[in-house]
C-alpha positions in Angstrom: 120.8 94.2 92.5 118.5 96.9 93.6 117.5 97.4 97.0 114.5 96.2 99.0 113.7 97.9 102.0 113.8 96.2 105.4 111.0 94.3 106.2 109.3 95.6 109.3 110.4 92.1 111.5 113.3 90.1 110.7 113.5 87.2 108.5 114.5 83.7 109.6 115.6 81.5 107.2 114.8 77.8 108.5 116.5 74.5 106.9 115.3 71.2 106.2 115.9 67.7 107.0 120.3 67.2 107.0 120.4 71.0 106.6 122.6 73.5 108.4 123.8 77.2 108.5 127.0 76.6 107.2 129.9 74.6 106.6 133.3 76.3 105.6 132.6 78.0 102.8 128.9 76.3 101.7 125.8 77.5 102.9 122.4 75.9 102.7 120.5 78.7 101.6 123.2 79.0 98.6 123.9 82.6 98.3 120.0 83.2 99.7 120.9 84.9 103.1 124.3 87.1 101.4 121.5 88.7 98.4 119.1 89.2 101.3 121.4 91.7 103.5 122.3 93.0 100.4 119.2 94.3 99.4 119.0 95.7 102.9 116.3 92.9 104.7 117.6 91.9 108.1 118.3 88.3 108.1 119.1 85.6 109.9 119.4 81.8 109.8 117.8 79.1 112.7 119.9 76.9 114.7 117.9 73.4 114.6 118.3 69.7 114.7 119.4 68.3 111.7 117.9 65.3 112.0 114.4 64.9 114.1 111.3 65.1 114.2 108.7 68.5 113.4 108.0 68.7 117.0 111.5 69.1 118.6 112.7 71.1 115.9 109.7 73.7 116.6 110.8 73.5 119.8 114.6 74.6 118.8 113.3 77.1 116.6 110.6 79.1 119.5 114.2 79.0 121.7 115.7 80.4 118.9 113.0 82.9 118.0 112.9 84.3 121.4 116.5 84.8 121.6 116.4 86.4 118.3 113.4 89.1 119.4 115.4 90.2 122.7 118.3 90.1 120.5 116.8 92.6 118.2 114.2 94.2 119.8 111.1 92.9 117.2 107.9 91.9 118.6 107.6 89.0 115.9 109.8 87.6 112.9 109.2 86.1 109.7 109.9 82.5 109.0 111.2 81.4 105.6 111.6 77.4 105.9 113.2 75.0 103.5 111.4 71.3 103.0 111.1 70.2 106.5 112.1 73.4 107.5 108.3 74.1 106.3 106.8 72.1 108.8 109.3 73.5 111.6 108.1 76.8 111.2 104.5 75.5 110.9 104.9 74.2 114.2 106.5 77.5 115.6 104.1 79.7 114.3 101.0 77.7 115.6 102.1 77.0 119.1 102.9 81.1 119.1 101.6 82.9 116.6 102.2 86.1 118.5 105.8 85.7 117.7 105.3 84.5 113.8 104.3 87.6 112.0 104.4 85.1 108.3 105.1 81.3 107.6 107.1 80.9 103.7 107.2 77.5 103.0 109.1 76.5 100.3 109.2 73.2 98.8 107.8 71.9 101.9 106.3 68.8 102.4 103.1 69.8 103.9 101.2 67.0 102.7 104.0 64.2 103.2 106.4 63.1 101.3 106.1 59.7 98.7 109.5 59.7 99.4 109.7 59.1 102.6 106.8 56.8 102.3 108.7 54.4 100.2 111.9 54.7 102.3 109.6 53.8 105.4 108.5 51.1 103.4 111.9 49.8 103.0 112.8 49.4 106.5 110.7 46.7 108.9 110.4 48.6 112.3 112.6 47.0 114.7 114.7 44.4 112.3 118.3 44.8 111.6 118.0 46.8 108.6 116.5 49.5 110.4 118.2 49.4 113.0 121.6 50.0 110.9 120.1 52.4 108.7 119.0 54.5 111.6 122.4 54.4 113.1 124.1 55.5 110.3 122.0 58.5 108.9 122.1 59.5 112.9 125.7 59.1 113.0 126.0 61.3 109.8 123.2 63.9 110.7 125.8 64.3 114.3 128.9 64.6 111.8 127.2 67.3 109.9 125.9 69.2 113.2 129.8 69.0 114.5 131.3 70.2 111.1 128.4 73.4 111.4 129.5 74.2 114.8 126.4 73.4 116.6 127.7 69.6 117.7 125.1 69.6 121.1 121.8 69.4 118.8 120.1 66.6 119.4 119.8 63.8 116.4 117.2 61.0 115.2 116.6 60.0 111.8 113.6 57.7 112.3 112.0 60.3 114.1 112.8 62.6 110.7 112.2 60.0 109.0 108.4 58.9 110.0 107.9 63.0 110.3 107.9 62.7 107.1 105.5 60.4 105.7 102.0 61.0 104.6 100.8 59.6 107.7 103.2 61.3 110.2 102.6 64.6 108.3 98.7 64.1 108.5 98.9 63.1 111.7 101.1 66.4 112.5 98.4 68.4 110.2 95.5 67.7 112.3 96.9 69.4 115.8 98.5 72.0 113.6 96.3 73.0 110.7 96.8 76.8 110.1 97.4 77.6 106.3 96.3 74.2 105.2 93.9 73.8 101.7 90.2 72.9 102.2 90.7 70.8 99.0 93.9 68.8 97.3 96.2 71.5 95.0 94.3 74.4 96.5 94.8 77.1 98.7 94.6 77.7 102.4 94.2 80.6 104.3 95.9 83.2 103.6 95.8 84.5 107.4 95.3 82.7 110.5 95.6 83.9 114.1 97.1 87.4 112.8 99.7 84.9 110.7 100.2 84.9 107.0 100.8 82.0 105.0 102.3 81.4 101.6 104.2 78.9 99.9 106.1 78.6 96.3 107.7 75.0 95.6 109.2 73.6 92.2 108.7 70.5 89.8 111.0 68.7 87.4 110.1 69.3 83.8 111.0 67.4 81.0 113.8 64.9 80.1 117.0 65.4 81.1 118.5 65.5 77.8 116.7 68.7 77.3 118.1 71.0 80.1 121.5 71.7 78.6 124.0 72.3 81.7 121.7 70.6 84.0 123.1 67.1 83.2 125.8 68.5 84.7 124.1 68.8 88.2 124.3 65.5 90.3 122.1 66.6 93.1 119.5 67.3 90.0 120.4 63.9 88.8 119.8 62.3 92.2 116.3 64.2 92.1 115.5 62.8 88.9 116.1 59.3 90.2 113.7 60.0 93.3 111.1 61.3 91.2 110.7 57.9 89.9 109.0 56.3 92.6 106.0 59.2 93.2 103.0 57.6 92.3 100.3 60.0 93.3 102.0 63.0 91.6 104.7 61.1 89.3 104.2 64.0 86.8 104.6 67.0 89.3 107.4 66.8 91.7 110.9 68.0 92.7 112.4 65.1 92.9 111.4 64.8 97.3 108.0 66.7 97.3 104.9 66.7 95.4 103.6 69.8 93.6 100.3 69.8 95.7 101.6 68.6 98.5 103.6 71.8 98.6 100.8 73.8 99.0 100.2 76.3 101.9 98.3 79.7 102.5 98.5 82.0 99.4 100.5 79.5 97.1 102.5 81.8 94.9 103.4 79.6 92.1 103.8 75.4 92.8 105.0 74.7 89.5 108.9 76.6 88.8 111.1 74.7 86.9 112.8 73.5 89.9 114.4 70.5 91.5 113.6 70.7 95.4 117.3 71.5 95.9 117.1 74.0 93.2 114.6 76.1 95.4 117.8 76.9 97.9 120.0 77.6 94.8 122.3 74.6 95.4 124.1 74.7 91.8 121.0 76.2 90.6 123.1 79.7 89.5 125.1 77.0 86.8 123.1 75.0 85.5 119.3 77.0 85.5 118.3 79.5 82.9 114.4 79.7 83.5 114.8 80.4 87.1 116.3 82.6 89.6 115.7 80.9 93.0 117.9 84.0 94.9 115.5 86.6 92.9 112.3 84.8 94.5 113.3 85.5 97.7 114.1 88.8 97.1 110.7 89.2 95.3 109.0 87.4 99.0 110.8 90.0 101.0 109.4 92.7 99.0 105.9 91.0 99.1 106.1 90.5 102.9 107.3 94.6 103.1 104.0 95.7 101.3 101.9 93.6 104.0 103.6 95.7 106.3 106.1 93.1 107.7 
């Protein structure tokens, strides 16, 4: 793999909703953060909740930032976040930009998710159901958090949960709005308060019949069942987030042939031939190099 030179601040690799570092052997950014050092960027992965909402994750991720920048020595890093990890560093990068030298979000639901619409949907606010559900996704998000190594983080899935939804992410959009299209499936800016923007996400193309070792995948399986109930993009999603609702700053390309899982490489090095998730990130630290980053 050849070599890209160092980006001029670090790069922090953020996860999404039931993410983590590592556990054993797996990592979340699938072999992401290994080609990354590799090809000589300094890199480094956040240490936040698994489970909660955009705010207190931001908040875990500033902490973590500031560590990281008297750790180092750089002024500012550069944030690379996964699905809700999108939002995370949105949040981070608003509340101090001076720290944030670039926001990546990829696959991120920066428009909400009709997934987690529908889930919301499912669950009465207060009745049993809920309540059990709840407990249970919090109980597993803690389990995950202990089996990372990083068992004190704070969980809550219903705070992850209405985060989430078109209406918690609109309601998140309008304190936080940096990088945000004018209009639906365009653009934002490309630079606000001295931070730059960009986003690349993923859709599902096809029928499944016709993606060879694919059927082999069961987390691409399990996105394929999701798509199923988007409605407002049913033909352009990853299986968690829709193709438009992806979109942030300078929006790369919205439309790879994906799953939202593929975007971190999880089983995406057996079973995809049209693209190289770990070579898009090596492209971005490239891109972020020539900005002088």
């Amino acid at each position: 793999m050849p070599r890209t030179p160092s980006t001029r601040y670090p790069l922090l690799l953020v996860h999404g909703l039931f993410g983590f570092e590592r556990i054993g052997p797996l990592h979340y950014f699938n072999g992401i953060k290994q080609a990354l050092h590799d090809s000589g960027a300094h890199v480094f992965t956040a240490s936040v909740s698994a489970a909660h909402n955009n705010e207190t994750r931001g908040e875990q991720l500033l902490a973590h930032i500031h560590d990281l920048r008297q750790q180092t020595g750089a002024k500012r890093v550069n944030l690379i976040g996964h699905s809700q990890g999108a939002l995370t560093a949105r949040y981070a990068a608003a509340v101090d930009p001076e720290s944030v030298a670039s926001v990546t979000s990829v696959s991120g639901p920066n428009h909400g998710s009709e997934l987690a619409d529908r889930l919301r949907l499912a669950f009465t606010p207060g009745q049993l159901p809920e309540t059990a559900a709840a407990a249970l996704i919090t109980a597993f998000s803690t389990f995950m958090s202990i089996l990372s190594g990083k068992p004190k983080l704070p969980q809550h899935s219903l705070e992850a949960l209405n985060a989430l939804t078109s209406k918690g992410v609109a309601d998140f959009n309008k304190k936080y709005p940096q990088g945000l299209p004018a209009t639906w499936g365009g653009m934002g800016a490309a630079q606000v308060n001295d931070v730059l923007y960009y986003s690349w996400s993923g859709i599902i193309k096809g029928s499944l019949l016709s993606e060879s070792m694919n059927l082999f995948d069961p987390m691409h399986n399990a996105c394929r069942v999701f798509s199923s109930f988007f409605t407002r993009e049913s033909k352009a999603n990853d299986g968690l987030v829709g193709r438009f609702s992806s979109h942030l700053g300078t929006v790369i390309q919205s439309d790879y042939e994906m799953d939202h899982l593929d975007t971190i490489n999880q089983m995406a090095g057996m079973t995809r031939r049209k693209a190289n998730p770990v070579a898009l990130y090596i492209e971005h630290a490239q891109r972020l190099k020539n900005q002088g980053l």
